[in-house]
C-alpha positions in Angstrom: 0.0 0.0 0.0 1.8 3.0 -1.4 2.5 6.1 0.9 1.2 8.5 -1.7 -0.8 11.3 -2.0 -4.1 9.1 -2.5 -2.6 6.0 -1.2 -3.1 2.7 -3.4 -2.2 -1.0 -3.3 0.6 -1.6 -6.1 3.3 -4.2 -6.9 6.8 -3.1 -5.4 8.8 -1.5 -8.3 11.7 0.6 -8.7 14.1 2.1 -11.0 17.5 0.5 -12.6 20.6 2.0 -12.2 22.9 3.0 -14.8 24.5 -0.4 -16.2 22.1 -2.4 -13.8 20.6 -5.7 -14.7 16.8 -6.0 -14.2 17.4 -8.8 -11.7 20.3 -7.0 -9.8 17.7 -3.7 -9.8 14.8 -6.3 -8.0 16.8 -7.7 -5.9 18.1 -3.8 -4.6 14.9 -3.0 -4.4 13.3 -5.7 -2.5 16.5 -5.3 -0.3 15.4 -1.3 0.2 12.3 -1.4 0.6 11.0 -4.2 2.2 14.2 -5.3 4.1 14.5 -8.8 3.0 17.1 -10.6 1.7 15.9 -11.7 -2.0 18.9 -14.0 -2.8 17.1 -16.1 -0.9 14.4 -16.1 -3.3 14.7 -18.3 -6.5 12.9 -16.0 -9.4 11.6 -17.2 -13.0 12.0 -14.4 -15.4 8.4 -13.8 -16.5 7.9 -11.2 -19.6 9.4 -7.4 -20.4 6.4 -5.0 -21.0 6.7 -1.7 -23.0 4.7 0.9 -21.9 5.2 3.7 -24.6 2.9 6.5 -23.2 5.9 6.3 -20.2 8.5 5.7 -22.4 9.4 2.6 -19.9 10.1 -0.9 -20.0 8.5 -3.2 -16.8 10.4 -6.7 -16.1 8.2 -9.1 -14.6 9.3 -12.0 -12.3 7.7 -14.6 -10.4 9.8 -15.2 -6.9 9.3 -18.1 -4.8 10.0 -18.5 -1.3 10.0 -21.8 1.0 8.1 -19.9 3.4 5.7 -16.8 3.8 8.3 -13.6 5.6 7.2 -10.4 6.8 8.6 -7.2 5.3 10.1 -4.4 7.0 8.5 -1.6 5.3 10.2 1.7 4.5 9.0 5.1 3.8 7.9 4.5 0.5 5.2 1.9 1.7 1.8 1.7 4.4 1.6 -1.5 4.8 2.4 -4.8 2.7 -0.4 -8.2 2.6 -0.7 -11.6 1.0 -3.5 -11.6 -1.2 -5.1 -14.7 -2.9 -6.7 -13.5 -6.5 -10.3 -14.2 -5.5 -8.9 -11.4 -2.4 -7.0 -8.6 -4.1 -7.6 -5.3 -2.3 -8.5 -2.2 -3.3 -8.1 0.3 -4.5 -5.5 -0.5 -6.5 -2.7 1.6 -8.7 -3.8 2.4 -12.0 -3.7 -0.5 -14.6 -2.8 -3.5 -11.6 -5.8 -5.4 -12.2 -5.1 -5.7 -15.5 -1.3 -6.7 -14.5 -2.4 -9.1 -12.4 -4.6 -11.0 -14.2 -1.7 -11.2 -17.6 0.6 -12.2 -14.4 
């Protein structure tokens, strides 16, 4: 749940650094923001989106864990949930839904 302005449930996301890989950038970013060490997550490279209208490209991967862990959220964050699809949340950032189900 996204400490914005109007507040929204999103996917955690973050820029790449200059010369990053998309992998190294996830794993940074699940490192600062939720606190977790994600080399202890195995991921599965799932699909590259282009979103013109941003000018952006979005990596998607699937990461799976032996067990369920808790996050430490930072600044950037409200609060953080497991959600089963027939339970997603609301509301949700703009275009997630739609993420979600492709995901």
């Amino acid at each position: 749940y996204r400490n914005d302005s109007t507040p929204k449930w999103a996917l955690m996301s973050g820029g790449m650094d200059e010369g990053e890989k998309p992998i190294d950038t996830l794993i940074r970013e699940i490192g600062e923001e939720l606190q977790i060490d994600a080399t202890t997550i195995q991921f599965e490279y799932d699909r590259t989106e282009y979103i013109a209208s941003k000018n952006r490209k979005f990596y998607y991967y699937k990461g799976f864990t032996m067990s369920e862990f808790k996050p430490t959220l930072d600044h950037e964050n409200l609060k953080s949930g497991w959600f089963s699809m027939d339970k997603i949340p609301t509301p949700l950032y703009k275009g997630l839904n739609e993420k979600i189900t492709r995901i």
